[in-house]
C-alpha positions as CSV (number, residue, x, y, z in Angstrom):
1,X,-17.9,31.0,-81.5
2,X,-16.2,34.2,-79.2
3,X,-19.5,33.8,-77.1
4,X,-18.8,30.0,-76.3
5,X,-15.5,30.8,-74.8
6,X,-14.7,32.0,-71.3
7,X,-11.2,32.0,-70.0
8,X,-10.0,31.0,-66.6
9,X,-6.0,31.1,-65.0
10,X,-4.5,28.9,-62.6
11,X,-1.7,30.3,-61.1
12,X,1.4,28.1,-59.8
13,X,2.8,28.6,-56.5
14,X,5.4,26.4,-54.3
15,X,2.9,23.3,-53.1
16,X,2.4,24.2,-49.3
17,X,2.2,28.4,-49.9
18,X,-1.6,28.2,-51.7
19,X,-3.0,30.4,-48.3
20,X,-0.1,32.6,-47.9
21,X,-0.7,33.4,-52.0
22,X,-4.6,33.6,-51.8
23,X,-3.8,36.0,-48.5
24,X,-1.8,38.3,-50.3
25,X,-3.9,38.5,-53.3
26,X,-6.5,39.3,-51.3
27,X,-5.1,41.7,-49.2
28,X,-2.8,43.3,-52.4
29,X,-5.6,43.6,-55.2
30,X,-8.8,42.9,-53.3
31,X,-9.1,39.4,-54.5
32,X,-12.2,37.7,-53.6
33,X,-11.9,34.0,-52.3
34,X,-15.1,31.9,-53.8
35,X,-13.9,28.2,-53.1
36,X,-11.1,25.9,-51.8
37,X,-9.9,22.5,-53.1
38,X,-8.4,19.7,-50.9
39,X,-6.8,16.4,-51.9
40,X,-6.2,14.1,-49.2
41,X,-6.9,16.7,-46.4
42,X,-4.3,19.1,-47.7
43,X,-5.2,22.6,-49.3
44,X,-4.0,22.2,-52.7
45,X,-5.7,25.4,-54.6
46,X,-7.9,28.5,-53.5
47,X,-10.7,29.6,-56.4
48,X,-10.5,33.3,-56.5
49,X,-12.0,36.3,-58.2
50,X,-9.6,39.1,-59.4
51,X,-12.6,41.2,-60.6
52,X,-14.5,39.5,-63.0
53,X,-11.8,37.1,-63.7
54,X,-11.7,33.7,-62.0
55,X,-8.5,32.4,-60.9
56,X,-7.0,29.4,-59.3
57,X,-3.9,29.8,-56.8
58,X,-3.1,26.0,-56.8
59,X,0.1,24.3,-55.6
60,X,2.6,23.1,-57.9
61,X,2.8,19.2,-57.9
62,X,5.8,18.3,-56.1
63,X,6.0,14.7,-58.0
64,X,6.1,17.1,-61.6
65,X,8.5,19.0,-59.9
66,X,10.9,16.1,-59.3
67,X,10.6,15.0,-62.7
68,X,10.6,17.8,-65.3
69,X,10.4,15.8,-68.3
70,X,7.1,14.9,-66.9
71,X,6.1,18.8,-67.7
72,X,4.7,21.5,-65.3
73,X,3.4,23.8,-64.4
74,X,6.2,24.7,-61.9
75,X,5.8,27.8,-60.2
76,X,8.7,30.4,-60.4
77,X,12.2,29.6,-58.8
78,X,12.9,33.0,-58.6
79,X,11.4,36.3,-58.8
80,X,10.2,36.9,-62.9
81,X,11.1,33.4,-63.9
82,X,7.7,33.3,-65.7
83,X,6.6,33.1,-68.9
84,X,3.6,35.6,-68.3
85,X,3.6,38.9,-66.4
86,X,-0.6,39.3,-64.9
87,X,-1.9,43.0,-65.7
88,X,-3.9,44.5,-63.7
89,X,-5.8,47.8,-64.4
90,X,-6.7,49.7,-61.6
91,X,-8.6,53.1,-60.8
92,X,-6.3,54.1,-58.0
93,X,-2.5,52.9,-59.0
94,X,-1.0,54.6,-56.0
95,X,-3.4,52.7,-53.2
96,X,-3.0,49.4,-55.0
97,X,0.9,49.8,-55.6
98,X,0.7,50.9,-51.6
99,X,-1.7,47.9,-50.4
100,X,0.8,44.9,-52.6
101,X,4.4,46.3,-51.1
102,X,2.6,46.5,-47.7
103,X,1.3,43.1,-48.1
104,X,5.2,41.9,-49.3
105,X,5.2,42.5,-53.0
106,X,9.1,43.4,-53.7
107,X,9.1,46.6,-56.4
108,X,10.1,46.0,-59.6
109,X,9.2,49.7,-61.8
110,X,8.4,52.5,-59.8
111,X,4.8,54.3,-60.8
112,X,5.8,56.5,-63.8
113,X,3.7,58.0,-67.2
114,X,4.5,55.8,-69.8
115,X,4.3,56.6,-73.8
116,X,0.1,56.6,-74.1
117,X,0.2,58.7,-70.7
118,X,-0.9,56.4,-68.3
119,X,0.5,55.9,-64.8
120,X,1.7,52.1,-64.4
121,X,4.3,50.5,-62.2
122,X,5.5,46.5,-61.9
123,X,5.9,44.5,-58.8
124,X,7.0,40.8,-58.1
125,X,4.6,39.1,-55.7
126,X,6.2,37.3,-52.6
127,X,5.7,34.2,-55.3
128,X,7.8,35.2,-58.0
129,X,5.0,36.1,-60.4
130,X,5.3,39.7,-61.8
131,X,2.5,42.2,-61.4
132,X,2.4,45.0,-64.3
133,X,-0.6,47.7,-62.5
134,X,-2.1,50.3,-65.4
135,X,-4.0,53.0,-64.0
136,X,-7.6,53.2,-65.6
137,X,-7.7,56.8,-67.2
138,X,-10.9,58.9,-65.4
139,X,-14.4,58.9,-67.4
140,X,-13.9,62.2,-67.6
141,X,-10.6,62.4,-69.5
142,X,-11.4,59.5,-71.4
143,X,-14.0,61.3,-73.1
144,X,-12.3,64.1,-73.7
145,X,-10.0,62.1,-75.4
């Protein structure tokens, strides 16, 4: 059955911001845009790659926004009112951590070693969404392990 399932995220951003989201991704973690999806002539989500992982940066609907009993997804009011934090693991957590806060991500934990010895650090994305990066130990050590 594990071989019949893939997985695949849409994450909710403030209807009208889906380019300004897919841009940062892109230029943060080296997203890779594969599609775009319209209704009514207005950009309503951006199909993206994080790595192997796809991902969908759609708008939240404005009409589910005005009526919460109606049910989300809403995208975050403010920054880490989520219910998820995205992980990303990385082989170079200093560029990456460099490449988000250049492109607006807001820090949120510094890089620093935590208890298994890795290097990680957390950011909030212009969006509100938080970023948790883990750096990918070296082959090298990772054998030696």
């Amino acid at each position: 059955m594990a071989e019949d399932i893939s997985i695949q995220l849409s994450l909710f951003v403030e209807h009208g911001r889906e380019r300004e989201a897919a841009n940062f991704y892109e230029a943060a973690f080296g997203a890779q845009e594969v599609d775009t999806y319209s209704i009514d002539g207005a950009l309503a989500g951006v199909a993206m790659r994080f790595g192997e992982l796809p991902v969908t940066v759609a708008g939240s609907n404005p009409n589910r926004e005005k009526m919460p009993s109606y049910g989300g997804p809403f995208f975050p009011k403010q920054a880490g009112a989520v219910s998820a934090i995205f992980q990303i693991n990385v082989a170079d957590i200093d560029a990456v951590f460099g490449h988000a806060v250049a492109a607006g991500a807001v820090i949120r934990d510094q890089i620093q070693t935590d208890t298994l010895g890795r290097r990680i650090a957390s950011i909030f994305d212009p969006f509100g969404h938080i970023w948790a990066l883990v750096e990918r130990k070296p082959e090298a050590a990772a054998l030696a392990a």
